[in-house]
Biopython code that builds the backbone (N, CA, C, O; Angstrom):
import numpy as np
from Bio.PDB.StructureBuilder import StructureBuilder

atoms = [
    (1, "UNK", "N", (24.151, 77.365, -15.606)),
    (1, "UNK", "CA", (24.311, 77.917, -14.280)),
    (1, "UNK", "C", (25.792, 78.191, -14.023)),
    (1, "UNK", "O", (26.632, 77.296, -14.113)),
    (2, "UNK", "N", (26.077, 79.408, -13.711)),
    (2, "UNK", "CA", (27.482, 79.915, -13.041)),
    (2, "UNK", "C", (27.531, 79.463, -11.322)),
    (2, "UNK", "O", (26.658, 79.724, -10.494)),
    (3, "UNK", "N", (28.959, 78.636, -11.059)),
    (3, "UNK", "CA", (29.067, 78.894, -9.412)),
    (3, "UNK", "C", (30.267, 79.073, -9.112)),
    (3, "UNK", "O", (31.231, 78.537, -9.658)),
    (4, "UNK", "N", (30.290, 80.226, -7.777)),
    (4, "UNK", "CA", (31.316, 80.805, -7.118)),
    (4, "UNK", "C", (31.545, 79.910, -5.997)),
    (4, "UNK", "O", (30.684, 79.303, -5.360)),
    (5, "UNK", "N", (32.889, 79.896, -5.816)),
    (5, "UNK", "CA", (33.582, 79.547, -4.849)),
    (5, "UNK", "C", (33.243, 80.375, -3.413)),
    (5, "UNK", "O", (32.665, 81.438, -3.639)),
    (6, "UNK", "N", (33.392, 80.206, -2.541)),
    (6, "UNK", "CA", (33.266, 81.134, -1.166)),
    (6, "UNK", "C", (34.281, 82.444, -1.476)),
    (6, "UNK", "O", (33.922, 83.621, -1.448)),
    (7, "UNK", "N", (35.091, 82.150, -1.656)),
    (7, "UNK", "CA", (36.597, 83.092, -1.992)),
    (7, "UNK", "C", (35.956, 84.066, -3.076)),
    (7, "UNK", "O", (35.736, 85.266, -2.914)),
    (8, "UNK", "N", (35.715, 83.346, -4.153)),
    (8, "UNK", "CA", (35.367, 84.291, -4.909)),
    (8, "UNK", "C", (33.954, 85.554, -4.619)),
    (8, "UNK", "O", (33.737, 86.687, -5.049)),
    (9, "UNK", "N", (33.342, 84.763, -3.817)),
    (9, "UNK", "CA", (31.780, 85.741, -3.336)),
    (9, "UNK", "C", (32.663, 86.630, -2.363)),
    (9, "UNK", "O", (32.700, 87.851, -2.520)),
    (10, "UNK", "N", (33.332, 86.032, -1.416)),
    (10, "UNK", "CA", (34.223, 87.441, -0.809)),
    (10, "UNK", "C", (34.863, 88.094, -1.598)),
    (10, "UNK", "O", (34.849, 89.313, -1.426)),
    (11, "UNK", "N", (35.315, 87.774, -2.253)),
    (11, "UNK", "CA", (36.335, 88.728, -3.425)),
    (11, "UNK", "C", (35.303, 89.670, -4.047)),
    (11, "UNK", "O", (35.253, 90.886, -3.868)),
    (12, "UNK", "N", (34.393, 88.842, -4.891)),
    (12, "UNK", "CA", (33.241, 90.165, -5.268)),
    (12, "UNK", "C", (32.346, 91.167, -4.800)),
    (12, "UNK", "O", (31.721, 91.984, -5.475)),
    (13, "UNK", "N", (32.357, 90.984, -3.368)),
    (13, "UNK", "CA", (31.668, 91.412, -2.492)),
    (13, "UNK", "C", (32.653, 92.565, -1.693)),
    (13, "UNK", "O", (32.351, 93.353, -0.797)),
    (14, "UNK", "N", (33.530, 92.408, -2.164)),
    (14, "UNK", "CA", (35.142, 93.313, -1.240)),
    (14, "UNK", "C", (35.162, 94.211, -2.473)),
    (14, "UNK", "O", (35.283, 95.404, -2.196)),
    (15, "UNK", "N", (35.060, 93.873, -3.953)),
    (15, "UNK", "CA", (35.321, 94.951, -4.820)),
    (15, "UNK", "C", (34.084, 95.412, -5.319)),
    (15, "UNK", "O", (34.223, 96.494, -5.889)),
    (16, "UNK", "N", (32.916, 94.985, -5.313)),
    (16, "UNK", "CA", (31.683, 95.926, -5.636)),
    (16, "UNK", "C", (31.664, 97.161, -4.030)),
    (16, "UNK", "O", (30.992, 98.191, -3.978)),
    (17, "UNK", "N", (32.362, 96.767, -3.183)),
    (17, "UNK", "CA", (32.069, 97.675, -1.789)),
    (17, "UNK", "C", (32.971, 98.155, -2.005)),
    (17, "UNK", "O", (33.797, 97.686, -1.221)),
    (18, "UNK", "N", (33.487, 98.969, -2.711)),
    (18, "UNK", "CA", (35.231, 99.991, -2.900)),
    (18, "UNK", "C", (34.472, 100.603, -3.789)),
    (18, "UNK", "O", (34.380, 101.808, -3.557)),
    (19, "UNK", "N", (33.665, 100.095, -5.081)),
    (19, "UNK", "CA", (33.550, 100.867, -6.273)),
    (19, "UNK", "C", (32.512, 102.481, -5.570)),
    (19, "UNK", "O", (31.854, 102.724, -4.559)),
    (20, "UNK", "N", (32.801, 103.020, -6.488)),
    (20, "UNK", "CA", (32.218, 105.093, -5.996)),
    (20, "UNK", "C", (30.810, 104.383, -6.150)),
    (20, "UNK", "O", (30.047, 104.615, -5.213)),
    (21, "UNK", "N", (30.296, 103.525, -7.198)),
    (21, "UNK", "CA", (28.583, 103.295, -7.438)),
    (21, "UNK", "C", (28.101, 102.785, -6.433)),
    (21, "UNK", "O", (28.697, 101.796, -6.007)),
    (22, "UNK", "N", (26.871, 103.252, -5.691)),
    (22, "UNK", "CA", (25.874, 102.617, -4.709)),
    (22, "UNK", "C", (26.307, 101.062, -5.151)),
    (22, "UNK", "O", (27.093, 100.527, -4.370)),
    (23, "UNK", "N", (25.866, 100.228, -6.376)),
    (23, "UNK", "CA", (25.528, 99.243, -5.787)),
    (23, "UNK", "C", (25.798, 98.662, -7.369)),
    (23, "UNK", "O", (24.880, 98.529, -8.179)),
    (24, "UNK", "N", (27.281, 98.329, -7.673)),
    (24, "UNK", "CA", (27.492, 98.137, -8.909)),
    (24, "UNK", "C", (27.259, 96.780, -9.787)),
    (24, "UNK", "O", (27.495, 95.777, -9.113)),
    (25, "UNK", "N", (26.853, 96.505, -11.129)),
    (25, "UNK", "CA", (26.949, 95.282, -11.414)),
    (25, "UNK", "C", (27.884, 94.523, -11.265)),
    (25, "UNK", "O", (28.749, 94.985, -10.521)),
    (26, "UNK", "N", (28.095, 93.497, -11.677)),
    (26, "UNK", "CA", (29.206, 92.282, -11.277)),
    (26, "UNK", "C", (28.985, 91.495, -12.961)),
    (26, "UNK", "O", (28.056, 90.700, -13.104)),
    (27, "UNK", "N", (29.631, 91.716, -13.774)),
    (27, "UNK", "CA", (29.597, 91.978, -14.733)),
    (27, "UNK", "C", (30.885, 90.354, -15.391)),
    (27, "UNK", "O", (32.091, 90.113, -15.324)),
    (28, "UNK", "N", (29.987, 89.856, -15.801)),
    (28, "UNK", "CA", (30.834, 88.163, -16.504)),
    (28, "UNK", "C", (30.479, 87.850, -17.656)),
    (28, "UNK", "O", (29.409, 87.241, -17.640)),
    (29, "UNK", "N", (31.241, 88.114, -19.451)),
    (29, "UNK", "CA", (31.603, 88.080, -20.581)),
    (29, "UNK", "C", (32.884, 87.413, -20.670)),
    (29, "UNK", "O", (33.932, 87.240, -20.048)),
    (30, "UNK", "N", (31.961, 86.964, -22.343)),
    (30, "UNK", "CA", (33.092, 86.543, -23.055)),
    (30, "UNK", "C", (33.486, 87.090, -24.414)),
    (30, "UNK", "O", (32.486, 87.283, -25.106)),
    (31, "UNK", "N", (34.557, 87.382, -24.977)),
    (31, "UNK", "CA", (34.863, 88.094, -25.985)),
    (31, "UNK", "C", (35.896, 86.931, -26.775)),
    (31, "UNK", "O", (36.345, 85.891, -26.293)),
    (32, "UNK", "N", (36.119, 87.548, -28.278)),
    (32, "UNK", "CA", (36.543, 87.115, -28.978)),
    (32, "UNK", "C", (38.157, 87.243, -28.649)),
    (32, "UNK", "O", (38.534, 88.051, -27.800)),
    (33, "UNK", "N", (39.052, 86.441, -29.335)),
    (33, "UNK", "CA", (40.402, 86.947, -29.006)),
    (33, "UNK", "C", (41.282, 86.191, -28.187)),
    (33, "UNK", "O", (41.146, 84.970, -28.265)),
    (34, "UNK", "N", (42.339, 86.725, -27.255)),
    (34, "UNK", "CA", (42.984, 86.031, -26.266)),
    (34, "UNK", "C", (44.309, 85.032, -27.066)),
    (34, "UNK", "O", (44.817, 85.175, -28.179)),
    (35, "UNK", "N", (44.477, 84.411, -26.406)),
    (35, "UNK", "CA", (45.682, 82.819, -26.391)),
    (35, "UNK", "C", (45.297, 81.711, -27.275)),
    (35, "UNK", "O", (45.948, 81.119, -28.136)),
    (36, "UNK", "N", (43.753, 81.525, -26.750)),
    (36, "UNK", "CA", (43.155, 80.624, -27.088)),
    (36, "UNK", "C", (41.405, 80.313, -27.699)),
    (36, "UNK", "O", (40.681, 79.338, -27.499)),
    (37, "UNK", "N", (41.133, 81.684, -28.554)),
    (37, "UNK", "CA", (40.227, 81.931, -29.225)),
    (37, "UNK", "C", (38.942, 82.852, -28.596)),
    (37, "UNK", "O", (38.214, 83.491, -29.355)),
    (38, "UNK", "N", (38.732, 82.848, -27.022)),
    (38, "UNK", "CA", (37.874, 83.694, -26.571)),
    (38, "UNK", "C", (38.931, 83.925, -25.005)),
    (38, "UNK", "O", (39.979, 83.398, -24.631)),
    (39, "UNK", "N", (37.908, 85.098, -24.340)),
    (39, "UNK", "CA", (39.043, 85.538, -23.225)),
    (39, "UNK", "C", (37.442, 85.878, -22.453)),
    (39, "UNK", "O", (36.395, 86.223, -23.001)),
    (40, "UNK", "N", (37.720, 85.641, -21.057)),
    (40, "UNK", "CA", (37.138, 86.132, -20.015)),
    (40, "UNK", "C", (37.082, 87.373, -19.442)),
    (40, "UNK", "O", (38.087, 87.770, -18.852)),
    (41, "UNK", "N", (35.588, 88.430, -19.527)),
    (41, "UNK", "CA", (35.726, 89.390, -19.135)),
    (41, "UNK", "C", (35.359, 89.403, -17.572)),
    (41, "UNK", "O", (34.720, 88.540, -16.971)),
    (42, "UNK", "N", (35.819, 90.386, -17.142)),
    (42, "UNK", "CA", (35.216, 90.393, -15.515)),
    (42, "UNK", "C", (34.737, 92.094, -15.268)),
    (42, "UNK", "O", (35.780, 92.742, -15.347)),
    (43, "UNK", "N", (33.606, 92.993, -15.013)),
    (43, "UNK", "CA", (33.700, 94.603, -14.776)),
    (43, "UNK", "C", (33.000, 94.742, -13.980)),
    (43, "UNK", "O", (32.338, 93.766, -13.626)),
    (44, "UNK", "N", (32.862, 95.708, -13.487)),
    (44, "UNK", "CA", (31.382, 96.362, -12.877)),
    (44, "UNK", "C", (31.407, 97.387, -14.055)),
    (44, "UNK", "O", (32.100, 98.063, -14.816)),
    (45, "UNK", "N", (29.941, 96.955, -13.592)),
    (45, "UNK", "CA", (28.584, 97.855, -14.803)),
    (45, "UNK", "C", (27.680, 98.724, -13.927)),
    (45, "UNK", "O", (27.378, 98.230, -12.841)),
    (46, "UNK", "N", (27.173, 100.004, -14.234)),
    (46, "UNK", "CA", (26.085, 100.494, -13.988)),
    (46, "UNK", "C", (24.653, 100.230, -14.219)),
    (46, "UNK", "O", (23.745, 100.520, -13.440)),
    (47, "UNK", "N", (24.556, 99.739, -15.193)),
    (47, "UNK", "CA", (22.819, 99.374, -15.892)),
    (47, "UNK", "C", (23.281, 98.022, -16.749)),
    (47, "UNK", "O", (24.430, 97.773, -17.111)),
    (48, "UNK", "N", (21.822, 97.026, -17.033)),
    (48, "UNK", "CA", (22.071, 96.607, -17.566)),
    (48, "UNK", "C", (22.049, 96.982, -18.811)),
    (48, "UNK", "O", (22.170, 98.147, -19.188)),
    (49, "UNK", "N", (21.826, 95.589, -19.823)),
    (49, "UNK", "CA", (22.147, 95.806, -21.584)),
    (49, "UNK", "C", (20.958, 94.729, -21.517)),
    (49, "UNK", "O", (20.753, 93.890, -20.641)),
    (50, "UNK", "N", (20.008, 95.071, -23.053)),
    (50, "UNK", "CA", (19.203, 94.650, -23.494)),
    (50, "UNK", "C", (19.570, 93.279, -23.946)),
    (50, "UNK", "O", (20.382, 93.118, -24.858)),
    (51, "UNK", "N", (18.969, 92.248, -23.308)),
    (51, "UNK", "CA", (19.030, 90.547, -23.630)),
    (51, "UNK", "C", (20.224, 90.262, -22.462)),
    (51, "UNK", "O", (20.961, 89.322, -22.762)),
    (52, "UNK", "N", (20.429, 90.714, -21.595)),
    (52, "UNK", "CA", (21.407, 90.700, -19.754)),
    (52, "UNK", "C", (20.008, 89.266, -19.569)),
    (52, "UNK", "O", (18.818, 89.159, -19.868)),
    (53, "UNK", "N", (21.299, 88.205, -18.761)),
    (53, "UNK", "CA", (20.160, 87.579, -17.589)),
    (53, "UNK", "C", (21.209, 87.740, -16.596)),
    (53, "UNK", "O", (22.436, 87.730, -16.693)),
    (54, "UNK", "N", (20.166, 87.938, -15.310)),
    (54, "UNK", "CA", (20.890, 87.773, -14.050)),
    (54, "UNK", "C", (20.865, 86.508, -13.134)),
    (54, "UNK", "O", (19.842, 85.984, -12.693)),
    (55, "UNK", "N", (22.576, 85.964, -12.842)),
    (55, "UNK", "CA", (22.735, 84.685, -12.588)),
    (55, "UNK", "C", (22.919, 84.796, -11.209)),
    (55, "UNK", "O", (23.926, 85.469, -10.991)),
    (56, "UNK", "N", (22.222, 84.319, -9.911)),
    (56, "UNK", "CA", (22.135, 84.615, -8.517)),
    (56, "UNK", "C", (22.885, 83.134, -8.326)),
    (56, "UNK", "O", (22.535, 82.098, -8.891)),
    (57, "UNK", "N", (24.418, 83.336, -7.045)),
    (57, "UNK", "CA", (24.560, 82.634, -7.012)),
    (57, "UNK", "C", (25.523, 83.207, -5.291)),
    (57, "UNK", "O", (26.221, 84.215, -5.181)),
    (58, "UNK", "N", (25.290, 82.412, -4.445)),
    (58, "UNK", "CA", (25.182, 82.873, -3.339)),
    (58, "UNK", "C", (25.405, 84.349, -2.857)),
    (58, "UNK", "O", (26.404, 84.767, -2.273)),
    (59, "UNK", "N", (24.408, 84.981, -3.173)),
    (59, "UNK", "CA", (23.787, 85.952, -2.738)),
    (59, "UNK", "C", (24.613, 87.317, -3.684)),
    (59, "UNK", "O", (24.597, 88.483, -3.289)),
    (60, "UNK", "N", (25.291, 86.864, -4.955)),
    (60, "UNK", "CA", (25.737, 87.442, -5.215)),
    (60, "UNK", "C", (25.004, 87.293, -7.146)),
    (60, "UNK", "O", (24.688, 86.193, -7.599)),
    (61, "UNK", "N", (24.905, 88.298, -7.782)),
    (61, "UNK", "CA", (24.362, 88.606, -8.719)),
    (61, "UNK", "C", (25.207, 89.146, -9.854)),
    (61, "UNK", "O", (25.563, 90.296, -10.108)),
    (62, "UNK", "N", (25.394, 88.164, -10.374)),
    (62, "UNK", "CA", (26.145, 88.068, -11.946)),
    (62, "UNK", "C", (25.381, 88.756, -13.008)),
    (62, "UNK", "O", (24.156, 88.693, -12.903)),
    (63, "UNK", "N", (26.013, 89.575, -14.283)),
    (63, "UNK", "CA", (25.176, 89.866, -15.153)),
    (63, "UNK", "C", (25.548, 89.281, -16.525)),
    (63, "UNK", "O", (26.496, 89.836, -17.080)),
    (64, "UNK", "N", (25.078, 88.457, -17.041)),
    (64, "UNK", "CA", (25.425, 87.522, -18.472)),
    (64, "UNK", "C", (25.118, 87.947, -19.491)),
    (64, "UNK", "O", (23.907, 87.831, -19.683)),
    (65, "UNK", "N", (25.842, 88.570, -20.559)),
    (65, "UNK", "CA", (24.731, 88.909, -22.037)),
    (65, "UNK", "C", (24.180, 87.825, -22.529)),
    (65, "UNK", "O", (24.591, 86.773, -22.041)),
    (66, "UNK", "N", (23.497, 87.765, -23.222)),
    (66, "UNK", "CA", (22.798, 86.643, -24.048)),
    (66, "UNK", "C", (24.449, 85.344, -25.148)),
    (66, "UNK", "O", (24.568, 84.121, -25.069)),
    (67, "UNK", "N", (25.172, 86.157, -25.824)),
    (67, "UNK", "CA", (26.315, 85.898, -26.246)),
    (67, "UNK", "C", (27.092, 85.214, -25.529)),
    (67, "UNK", "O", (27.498, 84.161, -26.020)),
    (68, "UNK", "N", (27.453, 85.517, -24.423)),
    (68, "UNK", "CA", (28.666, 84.649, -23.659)),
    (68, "UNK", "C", (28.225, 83.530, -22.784)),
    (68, "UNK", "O", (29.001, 82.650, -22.412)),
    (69, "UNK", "N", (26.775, 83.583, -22.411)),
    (69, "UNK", "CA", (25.958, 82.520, -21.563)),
    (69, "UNK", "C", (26.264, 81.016, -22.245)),
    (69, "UNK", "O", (26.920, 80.046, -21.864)),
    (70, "UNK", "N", (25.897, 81.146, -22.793)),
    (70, "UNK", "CA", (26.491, 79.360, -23.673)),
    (70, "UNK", "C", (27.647, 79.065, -23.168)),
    (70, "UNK", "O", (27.723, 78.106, -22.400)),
    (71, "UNK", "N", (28.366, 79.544, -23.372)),
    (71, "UNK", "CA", (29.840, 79.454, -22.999)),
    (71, "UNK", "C", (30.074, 79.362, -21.574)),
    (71, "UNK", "O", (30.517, 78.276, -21.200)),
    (72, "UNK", "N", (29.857, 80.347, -20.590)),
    (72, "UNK", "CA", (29.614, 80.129, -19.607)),
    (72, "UNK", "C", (28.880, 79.175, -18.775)),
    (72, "UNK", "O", (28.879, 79.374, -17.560)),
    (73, "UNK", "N", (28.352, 78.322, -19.181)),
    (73, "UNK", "CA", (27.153, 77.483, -18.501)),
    (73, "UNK", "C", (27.969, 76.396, -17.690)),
    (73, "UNK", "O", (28.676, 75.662, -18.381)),
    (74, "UNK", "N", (27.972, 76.218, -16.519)),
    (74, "UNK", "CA", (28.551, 74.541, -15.979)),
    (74, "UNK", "C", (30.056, 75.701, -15.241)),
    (74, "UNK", "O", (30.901, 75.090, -14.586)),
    (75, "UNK", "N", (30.230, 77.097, -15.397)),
    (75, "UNK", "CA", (31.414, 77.869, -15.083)),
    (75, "UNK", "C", (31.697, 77.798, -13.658)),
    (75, "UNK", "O", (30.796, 78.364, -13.039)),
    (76, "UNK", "N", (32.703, 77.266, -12.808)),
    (76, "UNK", "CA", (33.246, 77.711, -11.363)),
    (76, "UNK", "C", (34.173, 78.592, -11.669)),
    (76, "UNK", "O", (35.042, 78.419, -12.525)),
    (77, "UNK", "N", (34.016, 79.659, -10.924)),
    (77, "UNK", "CA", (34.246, 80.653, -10.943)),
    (77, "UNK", "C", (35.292, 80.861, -9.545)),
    (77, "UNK", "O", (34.656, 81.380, -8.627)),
    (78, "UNK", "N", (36.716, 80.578, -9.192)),
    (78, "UNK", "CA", (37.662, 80.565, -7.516)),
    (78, "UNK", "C", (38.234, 82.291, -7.689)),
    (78, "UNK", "O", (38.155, 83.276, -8.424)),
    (79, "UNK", "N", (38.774, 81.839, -6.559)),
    (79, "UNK", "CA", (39.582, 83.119, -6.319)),
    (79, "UNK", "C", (40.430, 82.657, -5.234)),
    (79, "UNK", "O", (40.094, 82.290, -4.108)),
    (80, "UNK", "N", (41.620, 82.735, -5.771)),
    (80, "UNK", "CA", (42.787, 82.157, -4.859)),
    (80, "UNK", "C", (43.980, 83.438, -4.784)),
    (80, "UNK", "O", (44.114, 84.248, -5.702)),
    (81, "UNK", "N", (45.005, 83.458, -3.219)),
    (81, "UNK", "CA", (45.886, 84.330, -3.660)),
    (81, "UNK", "C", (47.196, 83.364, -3.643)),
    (81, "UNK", "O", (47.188, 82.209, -3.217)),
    (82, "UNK", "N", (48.230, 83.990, -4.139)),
    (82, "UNK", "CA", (49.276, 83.240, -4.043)),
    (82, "UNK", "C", (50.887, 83.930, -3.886)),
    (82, "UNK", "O", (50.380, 84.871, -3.276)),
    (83, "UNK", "N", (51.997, 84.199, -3.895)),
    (83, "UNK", "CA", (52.831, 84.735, -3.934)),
    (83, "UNK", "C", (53.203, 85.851, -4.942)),
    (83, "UNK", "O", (54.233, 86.523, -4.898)),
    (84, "UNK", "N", (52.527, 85.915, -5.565)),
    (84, "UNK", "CA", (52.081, 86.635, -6.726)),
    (84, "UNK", "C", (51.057, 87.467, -7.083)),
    (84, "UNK", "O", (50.920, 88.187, -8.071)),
    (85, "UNK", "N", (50.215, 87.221, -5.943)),
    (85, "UNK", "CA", (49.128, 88.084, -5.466)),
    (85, "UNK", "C", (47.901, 87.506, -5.430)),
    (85, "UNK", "O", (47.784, 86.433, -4.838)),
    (86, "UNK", "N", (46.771, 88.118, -6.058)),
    (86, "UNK", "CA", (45.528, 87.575, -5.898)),
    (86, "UNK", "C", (44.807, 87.303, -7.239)),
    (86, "UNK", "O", (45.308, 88.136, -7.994)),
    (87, "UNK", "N", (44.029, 86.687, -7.845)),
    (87, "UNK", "CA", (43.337, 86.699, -8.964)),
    (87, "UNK", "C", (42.367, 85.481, -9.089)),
    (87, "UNK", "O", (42.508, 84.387, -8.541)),
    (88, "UNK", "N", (41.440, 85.846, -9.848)),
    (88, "UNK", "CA", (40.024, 85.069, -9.900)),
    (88, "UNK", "C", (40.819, 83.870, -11.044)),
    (88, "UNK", "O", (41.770, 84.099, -11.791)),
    (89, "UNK", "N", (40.059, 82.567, -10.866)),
    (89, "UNK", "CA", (40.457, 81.505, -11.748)),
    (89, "UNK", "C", (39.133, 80.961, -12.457)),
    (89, "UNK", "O", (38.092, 81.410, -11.978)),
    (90, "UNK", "N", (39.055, 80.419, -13.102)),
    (90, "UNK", "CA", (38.263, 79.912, -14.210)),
    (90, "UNK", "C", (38.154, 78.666, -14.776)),
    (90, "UNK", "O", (38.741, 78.358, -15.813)),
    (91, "UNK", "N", (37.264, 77.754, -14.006)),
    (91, "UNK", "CA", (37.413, 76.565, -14.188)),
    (91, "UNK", "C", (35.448, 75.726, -15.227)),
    (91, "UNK", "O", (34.390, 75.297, -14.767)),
    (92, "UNK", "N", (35.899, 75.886, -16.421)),
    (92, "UNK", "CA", (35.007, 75.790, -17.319)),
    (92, "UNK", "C", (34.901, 74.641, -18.321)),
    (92, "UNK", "O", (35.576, 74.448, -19.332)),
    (93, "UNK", "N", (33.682, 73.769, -17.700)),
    (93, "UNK", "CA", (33.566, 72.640, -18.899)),
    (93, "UNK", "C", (33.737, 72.480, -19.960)),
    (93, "UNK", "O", (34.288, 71.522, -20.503)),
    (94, "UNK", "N", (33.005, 73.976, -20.699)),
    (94, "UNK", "CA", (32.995, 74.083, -22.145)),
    (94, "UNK", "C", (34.075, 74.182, -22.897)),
    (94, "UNK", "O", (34.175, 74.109, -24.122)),
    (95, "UNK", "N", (35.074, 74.394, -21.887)),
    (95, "UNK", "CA", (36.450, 74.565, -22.702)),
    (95, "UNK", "C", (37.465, 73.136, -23.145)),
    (95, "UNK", "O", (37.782, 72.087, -22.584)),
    (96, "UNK", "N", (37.621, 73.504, -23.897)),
    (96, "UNK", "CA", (38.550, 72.095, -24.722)),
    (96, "UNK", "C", (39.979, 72.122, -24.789)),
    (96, "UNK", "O", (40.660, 71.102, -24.884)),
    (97, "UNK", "N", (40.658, 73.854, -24.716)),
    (97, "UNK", "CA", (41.643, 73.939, -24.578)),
    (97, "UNK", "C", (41.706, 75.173, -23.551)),
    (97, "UNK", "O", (40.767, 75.969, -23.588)),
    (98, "UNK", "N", (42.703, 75.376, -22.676)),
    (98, "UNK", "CA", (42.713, 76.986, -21.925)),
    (98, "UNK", "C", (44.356, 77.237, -22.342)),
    (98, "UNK", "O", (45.085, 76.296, -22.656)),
    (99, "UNK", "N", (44.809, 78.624, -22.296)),
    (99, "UNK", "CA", (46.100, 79.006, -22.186)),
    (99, "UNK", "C", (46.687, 79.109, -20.862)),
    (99, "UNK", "O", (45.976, 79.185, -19.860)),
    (100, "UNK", "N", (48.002, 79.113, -20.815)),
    (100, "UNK", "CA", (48.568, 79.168, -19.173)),
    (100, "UNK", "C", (48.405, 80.479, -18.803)),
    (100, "UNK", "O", (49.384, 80.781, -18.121)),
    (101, "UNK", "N", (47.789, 81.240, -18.895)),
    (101, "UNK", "CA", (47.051, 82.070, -18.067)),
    (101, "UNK", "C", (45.660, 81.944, -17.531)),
    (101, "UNK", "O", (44.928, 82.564, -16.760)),
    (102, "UNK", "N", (45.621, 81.045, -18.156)),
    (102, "UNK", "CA", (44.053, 80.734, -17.645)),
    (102, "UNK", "C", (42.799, 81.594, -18.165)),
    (102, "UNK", "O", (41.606, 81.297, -18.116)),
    (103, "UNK", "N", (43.400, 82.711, -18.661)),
    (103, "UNK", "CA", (41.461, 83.220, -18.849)),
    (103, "UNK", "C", (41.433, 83.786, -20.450)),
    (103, "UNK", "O", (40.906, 84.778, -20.953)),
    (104, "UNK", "N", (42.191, 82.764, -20.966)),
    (104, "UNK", "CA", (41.354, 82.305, -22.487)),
    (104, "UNK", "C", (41.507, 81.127, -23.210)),
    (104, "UNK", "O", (42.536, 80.471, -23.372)),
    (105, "UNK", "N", (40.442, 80.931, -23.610)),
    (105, "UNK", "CA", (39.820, 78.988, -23.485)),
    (105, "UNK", "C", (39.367, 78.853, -25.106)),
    (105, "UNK", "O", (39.029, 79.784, -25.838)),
    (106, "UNK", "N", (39.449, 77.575, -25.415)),
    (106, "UNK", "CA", (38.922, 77.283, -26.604)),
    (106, "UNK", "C", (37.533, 76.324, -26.412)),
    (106, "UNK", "O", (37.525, 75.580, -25.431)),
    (107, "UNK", "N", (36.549, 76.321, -27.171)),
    (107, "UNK", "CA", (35.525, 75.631, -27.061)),
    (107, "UNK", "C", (35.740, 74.825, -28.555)),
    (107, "UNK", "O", (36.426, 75.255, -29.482)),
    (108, "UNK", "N", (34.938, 73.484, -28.542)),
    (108, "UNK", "CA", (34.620, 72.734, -29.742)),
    (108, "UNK", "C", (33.490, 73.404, -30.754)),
    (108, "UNK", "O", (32.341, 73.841, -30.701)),
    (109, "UNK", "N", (34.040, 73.299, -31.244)),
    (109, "UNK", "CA", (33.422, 73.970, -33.139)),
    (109, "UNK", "C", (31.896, 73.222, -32.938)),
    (109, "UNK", "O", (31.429, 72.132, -32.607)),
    (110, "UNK", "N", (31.536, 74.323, -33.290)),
    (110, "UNK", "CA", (29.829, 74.068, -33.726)),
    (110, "UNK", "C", (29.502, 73.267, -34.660)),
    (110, "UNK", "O", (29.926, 73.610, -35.763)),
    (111, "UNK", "N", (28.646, 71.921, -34.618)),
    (111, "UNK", "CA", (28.160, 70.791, -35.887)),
    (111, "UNK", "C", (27.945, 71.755, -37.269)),
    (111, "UNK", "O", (27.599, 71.241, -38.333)),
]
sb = StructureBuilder()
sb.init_structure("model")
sb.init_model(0)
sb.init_chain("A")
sb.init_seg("    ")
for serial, (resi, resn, name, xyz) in enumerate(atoms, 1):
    if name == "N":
        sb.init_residue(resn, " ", resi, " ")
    sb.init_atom(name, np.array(xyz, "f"), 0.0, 1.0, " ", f" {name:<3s}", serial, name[0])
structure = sb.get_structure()
């Protein structure tokens, strides 16, 4: 299970209502790469992708591929601003190590 902060459901809810699409996905991956072995994606999407689950979490609708869900599971998801501006934070169990940017994390090696 993914959960958002209040901040962050306003935050996603302020940038799916700007995008040109009626009514865009809200789009949460993980990819290979980064600081620290995988990196956090964030997009809006138009349609989904074959093996997508959708993660409802106050009233707001995440789209997960099958791939990054593991990883994601137990995820708070903030959104804080600061003197520096605004940006979503990432606060994730599965991770064992994160970089000082925060949105790429290492997980423990598979048995």
């Amino acid at each position: 299970m993914i959960h958002l902060s209040s901040a962050a459901v306003t935050e996603v809810n302020r940038i799916q209502a700007q995008s040109a699409h009626v009514r865009p996905l809200f789009r949460l991956s993980v990819e290979a790469g980064g600081c620290a072995d995988l990196y956090y994606v964030l997009a809006l999407d138009e349609q989904m992708q074959a093996g997508d689950q959708v993660v409802r979490c106050d009233g707001v609708e995440i789209v997960v591929d099958a791939h990054s869900l593991p990883y994601l599971d137990g995820l708070m998801l903030d959104y804080t601003e600061d003197l520096m501006g605004g940006g979503f934070r990432f606060h994730n169990p599965n991770a064992v190590q994160s970089c000082g940017c925060g949105n790429s994390f290492s997980v423990a090696p598979s048995p």
